[in-house]
Backbone bond lengths (Angstrom), bond angles and torsions (degrees), N, CA, C in turn:
res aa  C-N    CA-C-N  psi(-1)  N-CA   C-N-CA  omega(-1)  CA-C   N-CA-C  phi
1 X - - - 1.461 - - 1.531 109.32 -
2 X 1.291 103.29 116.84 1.653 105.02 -171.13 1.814 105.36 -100.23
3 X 1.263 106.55 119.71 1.556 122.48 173.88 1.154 123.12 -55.01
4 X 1.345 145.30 110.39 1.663 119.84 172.57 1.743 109.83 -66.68
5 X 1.362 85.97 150.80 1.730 112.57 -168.38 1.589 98.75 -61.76
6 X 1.331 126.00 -42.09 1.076 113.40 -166.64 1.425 103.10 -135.00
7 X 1.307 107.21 128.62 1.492 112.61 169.72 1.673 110.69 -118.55
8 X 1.451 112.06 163.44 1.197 117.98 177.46 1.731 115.54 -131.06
9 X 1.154 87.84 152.96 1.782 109.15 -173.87 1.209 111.25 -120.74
10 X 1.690 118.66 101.02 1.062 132.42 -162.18 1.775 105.70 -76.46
11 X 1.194 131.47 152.65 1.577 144.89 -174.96 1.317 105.47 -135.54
12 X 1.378 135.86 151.66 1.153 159.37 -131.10 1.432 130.28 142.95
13 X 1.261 119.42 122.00 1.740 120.32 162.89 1.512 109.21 -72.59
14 X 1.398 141.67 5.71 1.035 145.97 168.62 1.297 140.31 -157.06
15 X 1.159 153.24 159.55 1.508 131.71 -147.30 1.403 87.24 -98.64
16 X 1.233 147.28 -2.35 1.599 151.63 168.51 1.235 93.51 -82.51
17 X 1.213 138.96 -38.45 1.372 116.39 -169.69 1.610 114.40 -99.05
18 X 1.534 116.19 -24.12 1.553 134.05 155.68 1.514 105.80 -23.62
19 X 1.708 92.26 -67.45 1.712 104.01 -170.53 1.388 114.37 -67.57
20 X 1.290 127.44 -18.38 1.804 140.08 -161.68 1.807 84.46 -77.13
21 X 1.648 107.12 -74.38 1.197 122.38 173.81 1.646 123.02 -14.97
22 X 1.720 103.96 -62.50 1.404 119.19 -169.87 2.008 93.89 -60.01
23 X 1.310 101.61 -53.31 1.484 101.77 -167.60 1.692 132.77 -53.79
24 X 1.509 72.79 -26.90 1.735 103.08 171.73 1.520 111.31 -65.08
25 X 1.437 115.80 -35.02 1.537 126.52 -164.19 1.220 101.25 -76.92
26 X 1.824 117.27 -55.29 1.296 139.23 -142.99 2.343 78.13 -78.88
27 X 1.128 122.00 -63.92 1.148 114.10 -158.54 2.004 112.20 -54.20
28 X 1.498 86.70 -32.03 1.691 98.33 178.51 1.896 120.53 -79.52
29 X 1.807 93.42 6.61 1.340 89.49 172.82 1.522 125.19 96.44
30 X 1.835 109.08 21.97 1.470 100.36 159.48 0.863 99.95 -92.39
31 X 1.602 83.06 168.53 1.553 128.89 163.53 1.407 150.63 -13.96
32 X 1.692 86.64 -98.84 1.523 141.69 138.83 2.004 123.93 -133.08
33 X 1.061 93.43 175.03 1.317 120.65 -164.37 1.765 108.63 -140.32
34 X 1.277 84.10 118.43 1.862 98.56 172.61 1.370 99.24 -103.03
35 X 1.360 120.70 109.79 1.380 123.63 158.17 1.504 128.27 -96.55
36 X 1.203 116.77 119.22 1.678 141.39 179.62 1.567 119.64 -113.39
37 X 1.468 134.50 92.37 1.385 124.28 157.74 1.076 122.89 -84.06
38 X 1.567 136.54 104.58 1.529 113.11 167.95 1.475 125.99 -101.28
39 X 1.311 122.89 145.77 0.994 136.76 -160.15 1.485 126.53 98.16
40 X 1.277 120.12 38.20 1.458 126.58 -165.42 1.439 106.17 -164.95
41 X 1.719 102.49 136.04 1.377 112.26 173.89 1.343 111.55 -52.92
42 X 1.736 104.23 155.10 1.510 119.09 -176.33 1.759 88.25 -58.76
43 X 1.269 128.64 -44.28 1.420 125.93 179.32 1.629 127.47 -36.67
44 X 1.297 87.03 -49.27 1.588 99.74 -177.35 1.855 105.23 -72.62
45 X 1.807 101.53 -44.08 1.222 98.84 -152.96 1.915 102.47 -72.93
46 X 1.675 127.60 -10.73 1.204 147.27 -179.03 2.057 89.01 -63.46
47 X 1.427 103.08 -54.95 1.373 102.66 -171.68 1.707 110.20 -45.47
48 X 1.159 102.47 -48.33 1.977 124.07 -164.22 1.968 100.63 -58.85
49 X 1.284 78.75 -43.44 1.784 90.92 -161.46 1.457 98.23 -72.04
50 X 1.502 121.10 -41.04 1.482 124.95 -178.41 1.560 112.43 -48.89
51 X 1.959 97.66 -43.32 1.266 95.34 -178.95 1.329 137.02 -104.93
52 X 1.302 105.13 13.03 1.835 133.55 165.98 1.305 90.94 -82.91
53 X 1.482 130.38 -34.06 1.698 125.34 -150.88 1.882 92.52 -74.81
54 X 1.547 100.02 -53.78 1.776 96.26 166.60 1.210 152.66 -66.19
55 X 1.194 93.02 8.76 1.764 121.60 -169.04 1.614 80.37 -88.30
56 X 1.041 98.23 -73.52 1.652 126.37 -136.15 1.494 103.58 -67.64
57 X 1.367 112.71 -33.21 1.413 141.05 163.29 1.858 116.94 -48.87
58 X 1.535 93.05 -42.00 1.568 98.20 176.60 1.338 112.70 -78.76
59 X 1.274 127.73 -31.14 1.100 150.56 178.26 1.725 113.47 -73.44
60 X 0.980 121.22 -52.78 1.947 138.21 159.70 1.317 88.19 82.92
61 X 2.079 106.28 57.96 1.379 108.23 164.73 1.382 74.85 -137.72
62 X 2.073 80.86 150.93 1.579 116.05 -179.62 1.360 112.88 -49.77
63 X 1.624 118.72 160.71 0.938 131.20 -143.98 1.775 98.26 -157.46
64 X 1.357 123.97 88.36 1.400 126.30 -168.18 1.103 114.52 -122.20
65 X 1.471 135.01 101.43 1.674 141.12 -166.19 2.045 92.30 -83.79
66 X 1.485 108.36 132.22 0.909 142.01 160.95 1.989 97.78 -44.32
67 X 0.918 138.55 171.76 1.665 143.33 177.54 1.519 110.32 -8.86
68 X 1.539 110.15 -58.18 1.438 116.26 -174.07 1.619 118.26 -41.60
69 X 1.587 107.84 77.98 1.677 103.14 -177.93 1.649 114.96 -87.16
70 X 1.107 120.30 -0.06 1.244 136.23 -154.56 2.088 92.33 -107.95
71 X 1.401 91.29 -51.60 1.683 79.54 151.65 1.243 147.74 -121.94
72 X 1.572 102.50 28.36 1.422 114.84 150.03 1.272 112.14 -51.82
73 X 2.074 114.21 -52.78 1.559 119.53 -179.24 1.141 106.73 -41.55
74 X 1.302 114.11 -64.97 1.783 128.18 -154.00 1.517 95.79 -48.05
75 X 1.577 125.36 -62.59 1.662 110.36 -177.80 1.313 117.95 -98.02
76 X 1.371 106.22 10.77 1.735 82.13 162.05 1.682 107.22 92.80
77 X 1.379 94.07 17.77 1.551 75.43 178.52 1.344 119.93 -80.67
78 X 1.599 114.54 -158.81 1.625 92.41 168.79 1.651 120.09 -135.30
79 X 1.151 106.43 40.70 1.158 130.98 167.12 1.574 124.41 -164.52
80 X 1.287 120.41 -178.69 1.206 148.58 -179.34 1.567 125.14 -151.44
81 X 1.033 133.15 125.48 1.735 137.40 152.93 0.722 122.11 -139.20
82 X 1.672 97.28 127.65 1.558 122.67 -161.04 2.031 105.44 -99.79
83 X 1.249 88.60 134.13 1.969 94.51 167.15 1.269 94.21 -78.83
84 X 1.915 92.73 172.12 1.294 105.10 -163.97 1.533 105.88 -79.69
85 X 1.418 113.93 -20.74 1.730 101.38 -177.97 2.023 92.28 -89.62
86 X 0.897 132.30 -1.70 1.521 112.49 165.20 1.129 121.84 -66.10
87 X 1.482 128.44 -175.66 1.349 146.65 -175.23 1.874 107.41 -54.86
88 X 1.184 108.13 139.18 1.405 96.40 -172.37 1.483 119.12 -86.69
89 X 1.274 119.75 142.68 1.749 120.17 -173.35 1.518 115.27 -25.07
90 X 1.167 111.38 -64.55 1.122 136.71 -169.83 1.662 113.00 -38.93
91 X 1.412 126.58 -45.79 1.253 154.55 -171.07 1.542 101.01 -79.41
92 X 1.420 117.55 -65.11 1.756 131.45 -178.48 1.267 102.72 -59.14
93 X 1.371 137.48 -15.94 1.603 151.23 169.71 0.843 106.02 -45.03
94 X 1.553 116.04 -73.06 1.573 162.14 -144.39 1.465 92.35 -87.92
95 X 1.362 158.58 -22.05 1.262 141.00 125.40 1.604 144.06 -85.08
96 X 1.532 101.09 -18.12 1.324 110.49 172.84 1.804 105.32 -75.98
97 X 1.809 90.13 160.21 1.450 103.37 -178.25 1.793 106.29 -74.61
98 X 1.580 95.35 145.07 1.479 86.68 175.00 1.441 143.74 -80.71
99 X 1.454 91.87 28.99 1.724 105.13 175.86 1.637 110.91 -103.90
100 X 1.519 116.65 -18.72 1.376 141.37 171.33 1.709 103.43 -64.09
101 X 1.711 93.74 124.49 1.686 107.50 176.34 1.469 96.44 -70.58
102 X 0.981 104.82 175.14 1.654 137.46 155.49 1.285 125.47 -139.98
103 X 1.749 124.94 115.61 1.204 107.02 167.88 1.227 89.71 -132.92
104 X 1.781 99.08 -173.01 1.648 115.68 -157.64 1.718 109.02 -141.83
105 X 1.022 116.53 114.29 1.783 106.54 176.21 1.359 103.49 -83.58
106 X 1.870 87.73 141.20 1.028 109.86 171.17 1.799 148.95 -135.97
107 X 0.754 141.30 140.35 1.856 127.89 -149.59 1.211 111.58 -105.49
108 X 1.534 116.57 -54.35 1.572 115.29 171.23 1.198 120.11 -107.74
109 X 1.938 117.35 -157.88 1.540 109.71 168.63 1.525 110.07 -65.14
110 X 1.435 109.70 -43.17 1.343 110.82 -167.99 1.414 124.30 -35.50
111 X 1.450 96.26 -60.02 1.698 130.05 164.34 1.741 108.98 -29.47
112 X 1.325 101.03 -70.04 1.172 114.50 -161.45 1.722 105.04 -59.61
113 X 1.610 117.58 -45.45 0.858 124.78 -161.92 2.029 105.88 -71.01
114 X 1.243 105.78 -37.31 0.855 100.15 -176.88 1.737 113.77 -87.10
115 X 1.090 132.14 29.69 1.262 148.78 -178.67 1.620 84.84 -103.50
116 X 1.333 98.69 -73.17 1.409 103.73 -157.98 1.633 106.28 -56.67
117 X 0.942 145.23 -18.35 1.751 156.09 -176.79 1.867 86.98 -73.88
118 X 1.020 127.65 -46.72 1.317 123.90 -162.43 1.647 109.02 -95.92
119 X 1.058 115.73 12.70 1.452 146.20 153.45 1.926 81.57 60.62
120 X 1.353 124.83 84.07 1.575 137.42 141.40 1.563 103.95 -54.33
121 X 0.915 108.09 166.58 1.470 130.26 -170.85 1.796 103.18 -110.56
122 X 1.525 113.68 -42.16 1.406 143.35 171.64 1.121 115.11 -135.65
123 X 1.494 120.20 160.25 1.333 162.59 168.03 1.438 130.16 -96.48
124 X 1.174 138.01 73.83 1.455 112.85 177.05 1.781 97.51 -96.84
125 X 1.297 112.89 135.06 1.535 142.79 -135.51 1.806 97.14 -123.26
126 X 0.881 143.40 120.64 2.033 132.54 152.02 1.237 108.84 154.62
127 X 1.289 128.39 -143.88 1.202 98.70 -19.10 1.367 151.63 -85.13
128 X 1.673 112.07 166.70 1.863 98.39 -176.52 1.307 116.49 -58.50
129 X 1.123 123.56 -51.80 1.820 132.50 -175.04 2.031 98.81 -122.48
130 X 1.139 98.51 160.01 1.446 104.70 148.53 1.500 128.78 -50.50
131 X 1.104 100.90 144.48 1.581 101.95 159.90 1.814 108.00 -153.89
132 X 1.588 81.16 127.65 1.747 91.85 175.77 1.175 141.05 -31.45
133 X 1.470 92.37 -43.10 1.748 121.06 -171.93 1.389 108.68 -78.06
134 X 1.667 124.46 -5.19 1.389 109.82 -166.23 1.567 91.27 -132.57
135 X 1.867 116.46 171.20 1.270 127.11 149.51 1.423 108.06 -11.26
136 X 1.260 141.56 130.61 1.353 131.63 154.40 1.712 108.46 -120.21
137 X 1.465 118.71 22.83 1.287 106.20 171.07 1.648 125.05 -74.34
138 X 1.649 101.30 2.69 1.633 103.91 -163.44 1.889 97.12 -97.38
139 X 1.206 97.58 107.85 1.839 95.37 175.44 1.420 119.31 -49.06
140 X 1.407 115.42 121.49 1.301 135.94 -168.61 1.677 107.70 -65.70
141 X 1.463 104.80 124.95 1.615 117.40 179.70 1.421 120.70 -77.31
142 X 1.128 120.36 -24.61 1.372 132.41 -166.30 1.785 114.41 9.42
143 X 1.253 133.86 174.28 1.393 118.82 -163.99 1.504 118.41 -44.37
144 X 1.165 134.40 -25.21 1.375 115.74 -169.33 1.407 111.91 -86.00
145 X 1.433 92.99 -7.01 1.823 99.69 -158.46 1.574 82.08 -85.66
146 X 1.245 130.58 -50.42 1.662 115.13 -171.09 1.165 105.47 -91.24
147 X 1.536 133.96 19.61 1.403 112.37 146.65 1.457 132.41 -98.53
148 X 1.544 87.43 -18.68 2.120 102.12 165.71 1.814 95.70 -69.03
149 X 1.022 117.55 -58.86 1.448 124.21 -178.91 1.689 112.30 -35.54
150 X 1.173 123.66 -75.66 1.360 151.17 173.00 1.827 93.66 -28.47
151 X 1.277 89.72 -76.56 2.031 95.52 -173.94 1.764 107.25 -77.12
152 X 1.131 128.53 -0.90 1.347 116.47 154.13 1.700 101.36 -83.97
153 X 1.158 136.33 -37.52 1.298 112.87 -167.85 1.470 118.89 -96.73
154 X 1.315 123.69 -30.60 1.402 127.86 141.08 1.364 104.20 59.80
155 X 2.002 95.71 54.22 1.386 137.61 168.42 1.548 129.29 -105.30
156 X 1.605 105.44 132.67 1.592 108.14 173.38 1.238 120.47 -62.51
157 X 2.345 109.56 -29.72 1.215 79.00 -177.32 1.249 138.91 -100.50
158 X 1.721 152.22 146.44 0.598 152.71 122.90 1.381 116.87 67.25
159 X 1.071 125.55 108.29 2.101 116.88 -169.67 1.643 99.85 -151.39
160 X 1.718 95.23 119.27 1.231 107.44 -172.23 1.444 114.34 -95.81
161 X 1.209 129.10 133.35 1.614 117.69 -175.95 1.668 94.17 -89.84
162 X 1.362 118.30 164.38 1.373 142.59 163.28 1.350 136.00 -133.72
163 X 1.269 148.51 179.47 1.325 141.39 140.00 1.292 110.08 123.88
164 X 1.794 142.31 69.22 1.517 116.20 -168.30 1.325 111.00 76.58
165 X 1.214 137.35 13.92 1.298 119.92 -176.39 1.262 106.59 -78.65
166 X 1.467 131.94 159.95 1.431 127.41 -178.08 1.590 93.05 -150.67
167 X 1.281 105.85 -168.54 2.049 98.24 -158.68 1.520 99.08 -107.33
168 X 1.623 113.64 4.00 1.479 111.03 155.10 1.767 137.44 -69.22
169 X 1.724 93.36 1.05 1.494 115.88 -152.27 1.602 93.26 -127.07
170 X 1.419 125.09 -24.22 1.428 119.82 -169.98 1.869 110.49 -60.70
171 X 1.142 98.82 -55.18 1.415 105.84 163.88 1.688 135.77 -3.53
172 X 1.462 83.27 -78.76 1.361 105.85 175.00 1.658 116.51 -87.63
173 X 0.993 107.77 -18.87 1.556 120.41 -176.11 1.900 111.16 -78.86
174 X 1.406 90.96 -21.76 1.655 91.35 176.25 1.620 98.52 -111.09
175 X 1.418 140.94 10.30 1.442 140.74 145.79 1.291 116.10 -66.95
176 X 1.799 124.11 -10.54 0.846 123.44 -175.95 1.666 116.00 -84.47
177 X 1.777 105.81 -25.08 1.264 108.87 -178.66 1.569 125.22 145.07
178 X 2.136 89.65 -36.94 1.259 119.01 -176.06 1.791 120.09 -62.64
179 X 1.296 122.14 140.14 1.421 117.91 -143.12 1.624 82.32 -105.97
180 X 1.235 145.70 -21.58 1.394 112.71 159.76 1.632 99.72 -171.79
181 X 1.267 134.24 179.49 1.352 149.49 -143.16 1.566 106.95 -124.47
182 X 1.358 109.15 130.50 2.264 110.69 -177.77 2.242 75.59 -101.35
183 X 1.266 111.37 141.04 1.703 120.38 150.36 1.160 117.62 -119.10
184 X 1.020 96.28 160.65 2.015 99.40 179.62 1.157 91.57 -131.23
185 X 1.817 116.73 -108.86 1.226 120.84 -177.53 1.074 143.82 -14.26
186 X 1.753 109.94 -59.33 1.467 125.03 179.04 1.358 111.29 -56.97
187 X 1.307 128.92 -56.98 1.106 132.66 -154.68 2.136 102.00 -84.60
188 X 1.438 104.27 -10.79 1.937 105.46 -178.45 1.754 84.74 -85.60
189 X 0.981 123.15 -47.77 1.779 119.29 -174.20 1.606 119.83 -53.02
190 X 1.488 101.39 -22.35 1.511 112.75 178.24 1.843 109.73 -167.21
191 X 0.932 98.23 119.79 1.785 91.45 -166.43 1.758 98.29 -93.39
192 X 1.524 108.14 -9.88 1.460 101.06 178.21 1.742 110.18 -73.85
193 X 1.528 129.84 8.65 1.050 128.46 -156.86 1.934 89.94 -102.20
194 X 1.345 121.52 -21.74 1.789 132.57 153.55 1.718 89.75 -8.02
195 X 1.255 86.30 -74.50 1.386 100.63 -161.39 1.532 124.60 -50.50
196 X 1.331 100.45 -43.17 2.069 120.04 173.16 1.697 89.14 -67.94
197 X 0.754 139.78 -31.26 1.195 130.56 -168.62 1.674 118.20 -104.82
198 X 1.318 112.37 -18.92 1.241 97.20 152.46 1.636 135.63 -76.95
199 X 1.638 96.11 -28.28 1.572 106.74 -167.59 1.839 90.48 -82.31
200 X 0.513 136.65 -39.86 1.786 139.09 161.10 1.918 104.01 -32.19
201 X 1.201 94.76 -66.31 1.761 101.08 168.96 1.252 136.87 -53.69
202 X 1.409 106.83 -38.29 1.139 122.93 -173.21 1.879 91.50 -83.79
203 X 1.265 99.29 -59.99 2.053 92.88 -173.26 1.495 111.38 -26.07
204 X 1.544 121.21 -48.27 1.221 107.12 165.95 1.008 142.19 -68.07
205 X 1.462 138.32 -12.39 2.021 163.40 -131.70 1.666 89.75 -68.91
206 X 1.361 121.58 -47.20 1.417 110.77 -160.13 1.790 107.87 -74.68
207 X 0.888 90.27 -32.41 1.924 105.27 166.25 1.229 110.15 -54.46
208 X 1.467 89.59 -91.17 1.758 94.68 -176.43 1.507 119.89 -44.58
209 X 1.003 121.09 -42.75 1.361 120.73 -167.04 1.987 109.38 -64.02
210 X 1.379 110.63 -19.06 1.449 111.01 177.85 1.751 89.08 -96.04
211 X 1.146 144.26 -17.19 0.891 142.91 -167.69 1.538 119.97 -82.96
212 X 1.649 106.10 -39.46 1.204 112.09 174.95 1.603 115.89 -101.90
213 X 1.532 107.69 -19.94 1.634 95.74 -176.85 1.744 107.09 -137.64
214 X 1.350 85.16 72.24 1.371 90.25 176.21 1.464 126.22 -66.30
């Protein structure tokens, strides 16, 4: 099961503008899409996902609910990633369909390692830098942190970097090992940057690709 390199994490002050965002991505040529609302009932957030699920659907780009695995099932998406205080992989398995990914964020070795014991499909890994707007209790990895990381775990699967990344950082960020990049910011400020950021990804493909799926 091959991961896309770059996924995106749509931002919004409103679930109208969440979805504006996603559509914006999907037309400029992602991937996938990690979708996260916080602050909203599983009710509301079933509504969001229903209607990211048709966006994304027209588009026949991925479609990955943030914790909510229970309604990943319900629409069909085709993934799930769970934080570390959510439901554990292992369990969301045990009801999701078996064509549905699973991945798991993660901060340290510990983290990571124990993702990987529960056999994830993916990794999203950081974060790379701070960012204001989010949790900042998780100590920031920045390159050295995912290259000690990377060669301590000296894994096939799949490890996504996060956090602030911008396409001045892809470069070096995939010398580290890491098989592809989640954006938020960069890519809501300009969605034509999809594009800087794929051809950045792709320059490496012949590398990475013996690198991650051997």
């Amino acid at each position: 099961m091959i991961i896309p390199k770059l996924h995106y994490i749509p931002q919004g002050v409103s679930p109208k503008e969440v979805l504006g965002n996603i559509q914006k991505a999907c037309t400029s040529g992602i991937e996938l899409v990690q979708l996260g609302v916080n602050n909203v009932s599983e009710k509301k957030f079933l509504k969001i996902a229903e209607e990211a699920r048709e966006i994304t659907s027209h588009f026949q780009t991925r479609l990955i609910l943030e914790n909510y695995y229970k309604i990943a099932k319900t629409i069909k998406a085709d993934g799930v990633v769970l934080d570390k205080t959510a439901t554990c992989p292992t369990i969301a398995r045990k009801l999701l369909y078996t064509w549905q990914i699973i991945g798991g964020s993660a901060n340290t070795l510990q983290d990571a390692e124990t993702l990987l014991a529960k056999e994830v499909d993916y990794m999203n890994l950081g974060p790379f830098r701070s960012n204001t707007n989010e949790d900042s209790s998780n100590p920031v990895l920045g390159l050295n942190g995912y290259t000690l990381l990377v060669e301590a775990l000296k894994t096939e699967t799949p490890i996504i970097g996060f956090g602030g990344i911008t396409t001045a950082d892809v470069t070096a960020l995939l010398e580290t090992g890491i098989s592809g990049i989640a954006v938020s910011e960069e890519i809501t400020s300009n969605f034509d940057t999809i594009k800087a950021f794929h051809q950045l990804l792709n320059a490496s493909s012949t590398q990475e690709q013996r690198h991650t799926f051997e």
